[in-house]
C-alpha positions in Angstrom: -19.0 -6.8 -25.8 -18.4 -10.6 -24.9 -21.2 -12.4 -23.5 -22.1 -15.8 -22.8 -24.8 -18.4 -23.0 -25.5 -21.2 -20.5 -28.8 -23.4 -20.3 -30.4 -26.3 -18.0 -33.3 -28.0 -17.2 -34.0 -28.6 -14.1 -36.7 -31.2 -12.1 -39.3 -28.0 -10.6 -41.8 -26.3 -11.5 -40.8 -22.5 -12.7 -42.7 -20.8 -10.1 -40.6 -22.3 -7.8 -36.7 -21.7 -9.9 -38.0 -18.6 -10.1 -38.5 -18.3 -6.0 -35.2 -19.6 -5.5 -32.9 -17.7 -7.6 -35.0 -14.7 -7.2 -34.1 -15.3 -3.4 -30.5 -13.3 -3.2 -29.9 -13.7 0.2 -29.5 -17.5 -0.4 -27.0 -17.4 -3.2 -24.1 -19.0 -1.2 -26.1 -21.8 -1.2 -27.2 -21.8 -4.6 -24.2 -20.7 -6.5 -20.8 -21.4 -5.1 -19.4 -18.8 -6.8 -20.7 -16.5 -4.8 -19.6 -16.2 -1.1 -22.1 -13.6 0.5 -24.7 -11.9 -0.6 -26.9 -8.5 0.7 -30.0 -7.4 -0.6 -31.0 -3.3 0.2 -34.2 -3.8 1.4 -34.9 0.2 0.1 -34.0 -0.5 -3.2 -33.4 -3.1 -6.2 -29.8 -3.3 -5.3 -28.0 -6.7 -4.3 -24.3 -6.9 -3.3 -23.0 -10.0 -4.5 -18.9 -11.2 -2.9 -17.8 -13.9 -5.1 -15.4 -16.8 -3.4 -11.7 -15.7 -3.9 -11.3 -19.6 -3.9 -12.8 -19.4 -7.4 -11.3 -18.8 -10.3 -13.3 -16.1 -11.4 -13.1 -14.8 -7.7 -9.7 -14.4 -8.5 -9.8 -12.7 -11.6 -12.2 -10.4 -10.6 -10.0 -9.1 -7.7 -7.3 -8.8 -9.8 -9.9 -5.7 -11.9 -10.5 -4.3 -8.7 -8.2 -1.4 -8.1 -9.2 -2.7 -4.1 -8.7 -6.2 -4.4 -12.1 -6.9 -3.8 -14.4 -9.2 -5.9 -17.6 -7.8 -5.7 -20.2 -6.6 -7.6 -23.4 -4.5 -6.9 -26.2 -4.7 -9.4 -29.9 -3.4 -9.7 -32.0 -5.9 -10.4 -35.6 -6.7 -11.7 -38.0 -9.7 -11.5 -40.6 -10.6 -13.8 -42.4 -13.0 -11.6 -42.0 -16.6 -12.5 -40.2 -15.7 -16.1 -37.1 -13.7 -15.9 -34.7 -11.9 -13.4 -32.0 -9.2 -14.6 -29.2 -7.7 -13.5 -27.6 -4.3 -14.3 -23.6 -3.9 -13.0 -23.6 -0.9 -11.0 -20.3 -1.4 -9.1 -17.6 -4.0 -9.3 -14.2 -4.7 -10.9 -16.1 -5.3 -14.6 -16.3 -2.1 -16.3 -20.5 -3.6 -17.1 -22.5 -6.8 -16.9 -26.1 -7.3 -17.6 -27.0 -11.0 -16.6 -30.4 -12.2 -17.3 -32.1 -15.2 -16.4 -35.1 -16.3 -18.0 -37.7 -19.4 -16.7 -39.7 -21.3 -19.2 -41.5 -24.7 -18.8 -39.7 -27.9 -19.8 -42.5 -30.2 -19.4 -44.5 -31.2 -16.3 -42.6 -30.0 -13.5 -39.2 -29.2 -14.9 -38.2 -25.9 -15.8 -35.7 -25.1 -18.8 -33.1 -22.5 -17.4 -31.4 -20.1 -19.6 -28.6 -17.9 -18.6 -27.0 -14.8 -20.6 -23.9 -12.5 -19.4 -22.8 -9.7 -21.4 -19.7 -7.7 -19.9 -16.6 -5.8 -20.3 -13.9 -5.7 -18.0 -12.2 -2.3 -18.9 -9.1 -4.3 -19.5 -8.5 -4.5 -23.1 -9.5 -7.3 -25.5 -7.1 -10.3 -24.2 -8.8 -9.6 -20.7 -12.5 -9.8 -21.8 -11.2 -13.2 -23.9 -9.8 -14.8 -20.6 -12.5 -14.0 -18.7 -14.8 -14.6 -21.5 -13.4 -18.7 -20.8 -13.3 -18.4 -17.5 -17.0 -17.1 -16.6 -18.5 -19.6 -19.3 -16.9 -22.1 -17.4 -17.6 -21.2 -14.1 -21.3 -19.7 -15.3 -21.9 -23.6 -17.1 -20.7 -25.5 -13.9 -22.7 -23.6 -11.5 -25.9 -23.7 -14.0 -25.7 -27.4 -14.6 -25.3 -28.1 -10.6 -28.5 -26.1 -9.8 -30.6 -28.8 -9.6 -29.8 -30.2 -6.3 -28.9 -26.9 -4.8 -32.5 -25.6 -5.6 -34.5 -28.4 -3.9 -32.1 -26.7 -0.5 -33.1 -23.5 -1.2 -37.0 -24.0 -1.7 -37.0 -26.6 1.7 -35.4 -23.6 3.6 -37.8 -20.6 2.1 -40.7 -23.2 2.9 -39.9 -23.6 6.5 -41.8 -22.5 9.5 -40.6 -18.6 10.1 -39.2 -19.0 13.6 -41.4 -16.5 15.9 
């Protein structure tokens, strides 16, 4: 099975990385590969719509027997440490993503990335999108920095009442 490996360090502490990518319903803002997101509040599920704009957005709809470029995962948090994500629907036949937080030194927070998947496709497919998704996976990693420091300001707002 392919997989890929993509790591940063970024300028916060991990408790609050950790906060913000945990945060689903913000991934638009935090990964601009993804277009909309919905978390099921009754279970560990989180529907993520990637941008057709994107190149992987577009390779992903072209898996999709619908056209869609999508995929639904169950995920699970280990609090300030690691976030993982099983495929359960989507154009890839599987993808397990994990993320795991460790501290880079005071305040920064060293960011690792791994993707394993198969897209059903044959082996030419899963090399294509092998370069693809390491490319798109290492741009949007390496950007996070700024996007985070958006996220946390809006999960640290006032609620509105």
């Amino acid at each position: 099975m392919p997989s890929i490996d993509v790591d940063t360090t970024v300028p916060f502490p991990c408790r609050d990385v950790f906060r913000a990518v945990s945060a689903f319903e913000h991934y638009p803002e935090l990964m601009p590969l993804i277009e909309k997101s919905a978390v099921d509040p009754d279970s560990r599920r989180v529907r993520f719509d990637f941008n057709t704009k994107s190149l992987l957005g577009q390779m992903l709809a072209t898996f999709s027997p619908t056209g869609k470029s999508y995929q639904i995962s169950e995920v699970s948090l280990k609090p300030d440490s690691e976030i993982t994500a099983r495929s359960l629907e989507g154009p890839l036949q599987s993808m397990n993503l994990r993320y795991a937080f460790s501290p880079g030194g005071p305040d920064r927070t060293h960011v690792a990335l791994h993707i394993d998947f198969a897209t059903g496709q044959g082996t030419v497919a899963d090399f294509a999108a092998k370069i693809i998704l390491k490319d798109q996976a290492a741009l949007a990693v390496h950007e996070m920095g700024p996007r985070l420091k958006s996220v946390l300001a809006k999960l640290d707002a006032p609620k509105a009442l």
